[in-house]
PAZAPA-4460 file (N, C-alpha, C; in steps of 0.05 Angstrom, whole numbers, plus 32768, in hexadecimal, padded with zeros to 4 digits):
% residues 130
    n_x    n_y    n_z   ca_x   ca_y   ca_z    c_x    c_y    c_z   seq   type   mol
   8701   7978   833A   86F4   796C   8323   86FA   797D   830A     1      X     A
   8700   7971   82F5   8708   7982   82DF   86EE   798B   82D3     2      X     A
   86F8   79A2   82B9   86DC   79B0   82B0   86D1   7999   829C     3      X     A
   86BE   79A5   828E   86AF   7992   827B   86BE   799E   8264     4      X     A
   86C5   7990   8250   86C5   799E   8233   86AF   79A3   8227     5      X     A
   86B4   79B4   820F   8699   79C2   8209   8689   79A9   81FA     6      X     A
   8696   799B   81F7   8687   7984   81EC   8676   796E   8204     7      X     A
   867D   7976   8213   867A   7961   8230   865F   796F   8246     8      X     A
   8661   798D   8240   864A   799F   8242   8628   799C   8230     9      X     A
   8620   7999   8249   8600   7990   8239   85FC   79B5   8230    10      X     A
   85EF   79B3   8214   85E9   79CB   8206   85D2   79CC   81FD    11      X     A
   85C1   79E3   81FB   85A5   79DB   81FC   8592   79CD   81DD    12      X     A
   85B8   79DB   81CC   85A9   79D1   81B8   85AA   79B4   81A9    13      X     A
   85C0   79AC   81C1   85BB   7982   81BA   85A6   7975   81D1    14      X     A
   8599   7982   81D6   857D   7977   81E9   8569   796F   81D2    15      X     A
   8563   7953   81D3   854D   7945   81BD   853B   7956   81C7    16      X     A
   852E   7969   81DA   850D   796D   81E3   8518   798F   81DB    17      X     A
   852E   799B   81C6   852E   79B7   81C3   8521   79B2   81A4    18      X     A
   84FC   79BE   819D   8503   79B4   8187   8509   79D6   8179    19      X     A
   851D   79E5   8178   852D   79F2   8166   8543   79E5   8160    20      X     A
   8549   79D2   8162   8562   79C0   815B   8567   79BA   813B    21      X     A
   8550   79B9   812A   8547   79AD   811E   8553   79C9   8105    22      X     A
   8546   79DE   8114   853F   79F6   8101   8563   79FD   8100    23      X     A
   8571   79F8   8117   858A   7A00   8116   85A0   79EA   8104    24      X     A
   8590   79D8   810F   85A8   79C0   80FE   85A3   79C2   80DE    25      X     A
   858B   79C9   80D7   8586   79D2   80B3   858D   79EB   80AC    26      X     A
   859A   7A01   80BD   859F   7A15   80C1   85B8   7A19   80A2    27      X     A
   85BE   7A27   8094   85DC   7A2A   8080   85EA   7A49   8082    28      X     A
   85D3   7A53   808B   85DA   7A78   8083   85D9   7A84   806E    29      X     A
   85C3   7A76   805A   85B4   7A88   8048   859B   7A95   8050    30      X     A
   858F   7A8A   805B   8575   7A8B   8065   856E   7AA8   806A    31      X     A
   8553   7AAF   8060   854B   7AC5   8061   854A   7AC5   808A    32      X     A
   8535   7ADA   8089   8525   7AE0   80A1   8509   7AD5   80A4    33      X     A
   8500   7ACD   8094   84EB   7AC7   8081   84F0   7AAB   8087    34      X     A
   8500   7A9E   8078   8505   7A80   8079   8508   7A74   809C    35      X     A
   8514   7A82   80A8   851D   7A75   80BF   8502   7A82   80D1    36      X     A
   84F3   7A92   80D1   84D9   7A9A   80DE   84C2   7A86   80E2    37      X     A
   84C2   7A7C   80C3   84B3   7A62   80B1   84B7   7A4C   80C7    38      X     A
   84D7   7A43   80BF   84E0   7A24   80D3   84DA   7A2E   80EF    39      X     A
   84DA   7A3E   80FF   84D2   7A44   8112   84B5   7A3E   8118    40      X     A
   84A5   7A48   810E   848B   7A4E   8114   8487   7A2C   810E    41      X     A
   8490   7A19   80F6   848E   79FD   80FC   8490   79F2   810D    42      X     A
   84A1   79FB   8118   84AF   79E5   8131   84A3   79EC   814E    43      X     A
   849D   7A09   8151   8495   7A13   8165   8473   7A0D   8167    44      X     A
   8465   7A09   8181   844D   7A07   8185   8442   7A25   8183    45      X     A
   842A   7A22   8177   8417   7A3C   817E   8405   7A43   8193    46      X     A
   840B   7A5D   81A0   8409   7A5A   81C4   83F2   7A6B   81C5    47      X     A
   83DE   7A75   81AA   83CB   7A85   81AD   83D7   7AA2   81AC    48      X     A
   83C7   7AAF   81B6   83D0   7ACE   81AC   83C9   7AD9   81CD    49      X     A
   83C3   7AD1   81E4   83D6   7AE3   81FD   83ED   7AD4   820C    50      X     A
   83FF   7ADE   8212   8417   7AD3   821A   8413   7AD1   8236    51      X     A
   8426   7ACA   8244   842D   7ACB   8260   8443   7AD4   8265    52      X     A
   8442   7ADF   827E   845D   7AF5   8284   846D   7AE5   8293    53      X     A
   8490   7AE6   8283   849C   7AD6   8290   84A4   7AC5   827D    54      X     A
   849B   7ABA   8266   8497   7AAB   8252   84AA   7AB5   8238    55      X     A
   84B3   7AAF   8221   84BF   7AB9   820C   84A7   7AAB   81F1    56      X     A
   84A8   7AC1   81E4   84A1   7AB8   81C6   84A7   7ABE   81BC    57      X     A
   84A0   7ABC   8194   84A0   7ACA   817A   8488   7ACD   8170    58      X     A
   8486   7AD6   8158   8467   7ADC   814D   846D   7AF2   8139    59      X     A
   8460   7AF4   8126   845C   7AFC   8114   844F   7B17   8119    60      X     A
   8457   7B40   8119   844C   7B4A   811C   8452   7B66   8102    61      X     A
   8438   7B6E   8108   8432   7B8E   80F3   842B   7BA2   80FD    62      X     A
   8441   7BB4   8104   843D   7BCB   811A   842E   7BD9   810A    63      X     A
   8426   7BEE   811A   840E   7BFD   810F   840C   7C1F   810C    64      X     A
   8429   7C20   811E   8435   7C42   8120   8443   7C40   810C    65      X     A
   843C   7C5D   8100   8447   7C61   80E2   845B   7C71   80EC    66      X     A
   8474   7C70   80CF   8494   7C78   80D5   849F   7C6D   80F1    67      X     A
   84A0   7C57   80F8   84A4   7C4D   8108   84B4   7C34   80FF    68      X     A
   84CE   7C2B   810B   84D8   7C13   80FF   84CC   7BF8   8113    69      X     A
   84CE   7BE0   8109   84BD   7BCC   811F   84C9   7BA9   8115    70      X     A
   84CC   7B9C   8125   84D6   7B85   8123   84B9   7B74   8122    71      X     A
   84BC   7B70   80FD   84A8   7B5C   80FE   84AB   7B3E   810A    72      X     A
   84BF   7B2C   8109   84C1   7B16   811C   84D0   7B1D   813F    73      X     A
   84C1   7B22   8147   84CB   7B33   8164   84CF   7B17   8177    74      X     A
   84E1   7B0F   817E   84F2   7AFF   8199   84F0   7B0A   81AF    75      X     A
   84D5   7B06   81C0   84CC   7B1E   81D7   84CE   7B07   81F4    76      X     A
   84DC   7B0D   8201   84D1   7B08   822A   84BD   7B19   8231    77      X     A
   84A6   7B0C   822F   849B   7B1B   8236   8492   7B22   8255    78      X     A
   848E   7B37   8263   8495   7B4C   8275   8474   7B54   8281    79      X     A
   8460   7B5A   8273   8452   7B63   827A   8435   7B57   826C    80      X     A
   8417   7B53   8270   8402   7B52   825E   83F1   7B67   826B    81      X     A
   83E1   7B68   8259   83CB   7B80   825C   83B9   7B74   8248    82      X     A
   839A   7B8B   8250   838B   7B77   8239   838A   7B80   8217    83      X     A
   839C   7B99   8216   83A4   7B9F   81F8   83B5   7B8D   81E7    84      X     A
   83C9   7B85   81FA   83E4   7B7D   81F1   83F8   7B6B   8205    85      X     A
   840E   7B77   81FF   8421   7B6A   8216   8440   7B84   8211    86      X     A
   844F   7B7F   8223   8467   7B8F   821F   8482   7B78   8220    87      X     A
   8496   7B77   8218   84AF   7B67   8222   84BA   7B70   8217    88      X     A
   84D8   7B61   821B   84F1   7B67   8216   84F8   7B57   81F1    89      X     A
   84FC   7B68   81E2   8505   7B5F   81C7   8521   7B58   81BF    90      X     A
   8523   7B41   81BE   8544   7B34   81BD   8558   7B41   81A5    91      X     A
   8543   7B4C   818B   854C   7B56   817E   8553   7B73   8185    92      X     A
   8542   7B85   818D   8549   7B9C   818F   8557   7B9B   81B0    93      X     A
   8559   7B8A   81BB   8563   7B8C   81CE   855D   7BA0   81E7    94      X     A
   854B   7BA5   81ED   8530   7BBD   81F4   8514   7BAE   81F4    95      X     A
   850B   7BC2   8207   84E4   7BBB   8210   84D8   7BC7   81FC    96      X     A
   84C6   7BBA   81F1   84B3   7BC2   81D7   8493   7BB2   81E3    97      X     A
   847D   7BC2   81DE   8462   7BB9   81E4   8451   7BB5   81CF    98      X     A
   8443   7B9E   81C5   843C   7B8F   81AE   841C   7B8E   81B3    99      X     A
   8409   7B9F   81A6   83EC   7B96   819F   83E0   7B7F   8191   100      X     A
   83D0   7B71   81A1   83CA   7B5D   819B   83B4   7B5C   8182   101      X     A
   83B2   7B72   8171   83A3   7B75   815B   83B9   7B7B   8144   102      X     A
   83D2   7B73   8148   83EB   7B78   8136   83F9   7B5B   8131   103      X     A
   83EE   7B4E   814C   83FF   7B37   8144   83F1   7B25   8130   104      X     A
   83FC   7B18   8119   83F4   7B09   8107   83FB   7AE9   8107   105      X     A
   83E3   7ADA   8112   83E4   7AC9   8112   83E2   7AC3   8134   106      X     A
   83EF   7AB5   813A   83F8   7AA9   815C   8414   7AB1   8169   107      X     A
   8410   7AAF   817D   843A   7AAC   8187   8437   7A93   8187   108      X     A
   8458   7A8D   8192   8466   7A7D   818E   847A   7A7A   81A7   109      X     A
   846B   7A62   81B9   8480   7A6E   81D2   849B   7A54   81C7   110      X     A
   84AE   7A58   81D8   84C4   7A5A   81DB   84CE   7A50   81EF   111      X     A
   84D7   7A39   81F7   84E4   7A36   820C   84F5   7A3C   8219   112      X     A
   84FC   7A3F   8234   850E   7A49   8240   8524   7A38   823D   113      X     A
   852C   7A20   8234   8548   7A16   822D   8546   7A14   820E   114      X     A
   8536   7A21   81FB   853B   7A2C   81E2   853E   7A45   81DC   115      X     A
   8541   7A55   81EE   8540   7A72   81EE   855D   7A79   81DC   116      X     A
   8575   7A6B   81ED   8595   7A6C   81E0   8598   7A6E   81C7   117      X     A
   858A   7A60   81BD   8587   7A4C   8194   857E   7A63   8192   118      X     A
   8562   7A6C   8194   8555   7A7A   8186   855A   7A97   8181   119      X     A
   8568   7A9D   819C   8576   7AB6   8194   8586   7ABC   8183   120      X     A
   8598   7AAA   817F   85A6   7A9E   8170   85A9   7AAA   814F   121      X     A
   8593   7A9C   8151   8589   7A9D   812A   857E   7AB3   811F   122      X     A
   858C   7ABF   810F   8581   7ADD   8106   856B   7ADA   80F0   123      X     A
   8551   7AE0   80FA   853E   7AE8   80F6   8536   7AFE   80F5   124      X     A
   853B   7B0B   8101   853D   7B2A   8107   852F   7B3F   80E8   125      X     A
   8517   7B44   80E7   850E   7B53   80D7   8505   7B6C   80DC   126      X     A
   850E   7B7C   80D4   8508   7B98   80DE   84FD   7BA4   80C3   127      X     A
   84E3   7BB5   80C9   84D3   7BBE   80B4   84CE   7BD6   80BD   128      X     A
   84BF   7BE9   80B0   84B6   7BFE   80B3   84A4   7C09   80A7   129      X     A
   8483   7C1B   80B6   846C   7C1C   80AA   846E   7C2C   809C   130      X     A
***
């Protein structure tokens, strides 16, 4: 049987039920970190503020260790909960980072597992420092 062409390959980001589709197809490459955080947090449901392990989100956070650098829109699998916080894997820093739940601003934002690809994707990536 021959292969598929890449066009003939289902991709997760022409699935009508991916809704990052939306944020990517208005996508140009000016966009802040800021702007594309924004369309995100639109499109994405708000999942409350404890996660489940096993699960991926985003969310809005304000670390709290000073001289410390910290990814305020953090892209986390998350790995672990506890009743402070949670720990996971940060797509940006590419590394385990553990997130207090008195830092996060606002809700997460889960993420589905066949939107995970897209969302990595899109640089958002803000790195700050206290």
């Amino acid at each position: 049987m021959p292969r598929k062409t890449l066009r003939q390959r289902k991709n997760p980001t022409d699935d009508s039920e991916n809704r990052v589709r939306s944020v990517i197809d208005n996508f140009i490459g000016v966009e802040t970190a800021d702007d594309i955080m924004e369309n995100l947090m639109e499109v994405l449901n708000e999942s409350g503020i404890i996660p489940t392990a096993g699960k991926y989100y985003t969310f809005v956070y304000r670390a709290k260790t000073l001289n410390m650098q910290y990814d305020e829109f953090p892209l986390v699998a998350v790995t672990d909960v506890f009743s402070w916080g949670f720990r996971g894997i940060n797509f940006h820093w590419e590394d385990k980072r553990q997130y207090d739940y008195n830092q996060i601003v606002g809700q997460l934002y889960e993420i589905y597992p066949e939107e995970i690809s897209d969302v990595i994707e899109l640089p958002f990536t803000k790195i700050q420092s206290k």
